[in-house]
N, C-alpha and C positions, 0 to 999 in steps of 0.2 A: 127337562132341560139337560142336555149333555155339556159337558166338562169339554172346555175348549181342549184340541188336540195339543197346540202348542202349548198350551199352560201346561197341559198335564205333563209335559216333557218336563218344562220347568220345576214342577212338585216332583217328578221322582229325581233329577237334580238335585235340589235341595235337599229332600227327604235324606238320600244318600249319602249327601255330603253330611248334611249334620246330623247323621246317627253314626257313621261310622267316624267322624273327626273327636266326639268325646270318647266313644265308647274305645280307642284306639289311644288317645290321651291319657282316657282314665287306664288302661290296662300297664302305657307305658310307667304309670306311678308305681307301680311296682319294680321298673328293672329299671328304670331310669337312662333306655338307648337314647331315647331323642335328644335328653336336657339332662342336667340335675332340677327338677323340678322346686328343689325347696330355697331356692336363690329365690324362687319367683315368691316368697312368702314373705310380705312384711315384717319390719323388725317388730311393729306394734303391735300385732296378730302373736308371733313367738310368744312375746312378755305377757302376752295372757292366757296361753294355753296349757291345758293342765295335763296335756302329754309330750312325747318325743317329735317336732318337725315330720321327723319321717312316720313316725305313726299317723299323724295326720295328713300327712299327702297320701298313705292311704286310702285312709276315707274319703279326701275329696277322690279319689280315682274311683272308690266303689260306686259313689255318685253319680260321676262322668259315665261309668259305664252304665247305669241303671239309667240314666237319662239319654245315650245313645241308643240303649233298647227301646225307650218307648218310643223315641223317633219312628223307629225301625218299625214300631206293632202299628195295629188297627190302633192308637191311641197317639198318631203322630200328632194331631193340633196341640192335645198338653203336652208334648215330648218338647212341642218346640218351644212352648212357653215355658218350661224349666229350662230349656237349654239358655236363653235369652236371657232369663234372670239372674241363670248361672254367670253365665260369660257377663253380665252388668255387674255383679257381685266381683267377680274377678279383677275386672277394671278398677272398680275402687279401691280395691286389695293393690291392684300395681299401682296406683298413683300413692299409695300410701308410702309405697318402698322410696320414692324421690325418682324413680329410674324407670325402665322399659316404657317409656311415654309412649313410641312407637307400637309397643302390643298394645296398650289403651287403646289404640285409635283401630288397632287390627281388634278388638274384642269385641270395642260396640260397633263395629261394621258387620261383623260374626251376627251379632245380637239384632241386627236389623234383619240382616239375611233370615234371622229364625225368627223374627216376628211375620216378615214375606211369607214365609213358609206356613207358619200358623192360621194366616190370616186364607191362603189359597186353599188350604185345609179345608177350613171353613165352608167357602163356597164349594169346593168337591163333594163333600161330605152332605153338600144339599142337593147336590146335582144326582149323587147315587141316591140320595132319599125322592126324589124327584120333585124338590121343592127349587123355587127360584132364590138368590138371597137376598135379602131384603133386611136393610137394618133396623130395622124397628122389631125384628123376629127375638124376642128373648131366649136366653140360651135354653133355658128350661123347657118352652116350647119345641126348642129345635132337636136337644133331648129325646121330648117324647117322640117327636115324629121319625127321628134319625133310627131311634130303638125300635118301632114299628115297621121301620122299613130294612133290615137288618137280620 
């Protein structure tokens, strides 16, 4: 089975947008051109963290960027399913602030987009294995055969 042509425009769309939008996110957490990132950080989050705000937009940005790269690798299906839980994670995080209601609505539309992504993976990733998709395929099967054909 070959990988519809337009779809595959679609997946490297995707792919591209959501490897380099965190990995490019996450980098800005360090010099902070885009935003001050740590507005976007709930008061309730602060009061329980046991370091400096900016140390931790840190780490979320090393994350961002470690999750842009796998987008980016042979490992896009899990890339997009971190990115999605990331960016659902986020969301929660802003509705907590009282505020950016608008990025909530911009984060899980992101978060769809990278389940999209994940999900066309999927069937690619069986099309290069030369399997049809079929949902009743457990992943563990799809595993072995995807690693055999690889």
């Amino acid at each position: 089975m070959q990988f519809n042509r337009r779809l595959n425009t679609t997946w490297w769309a995707l792919r591209i947008g959501l490897g380099l939008g965190p990995l490019l996110a996450g980098l800005d957490k360090y010099f902070n051109f885009l935003t001050n990132w740590e507005m976007y950080l709930s008061p309730l989050a602060t009061k329980f963290l046991p370091i400096a705000p900016s140390s931790f937009m840190h780490i979320v940005g090393a994350i961002e960027i470690v999750a842009g790269i796998i987008v980016l690798s042979r490992w896009t299906r899990i890339g997009a399913y971190i990115v999605m839980a990331w960016l659902i994670a986020i969301a929660i995080n802003l509705v907590t602030t009282g505020m950016f209601y608008d990025l909530v609505v911009h984060d899980l539309e992101i978060a769809v987009s990278a389940f999209a992504l994940s999900q066309l993976s999927t069937v690619r990733e069986a099309s290069v294995a030369g399997l049809t998709h079929d949902s009743s395929l457990r992943s563990s099967e799809f595993s072995t055969l995807k690693s055999k054909a690889v």
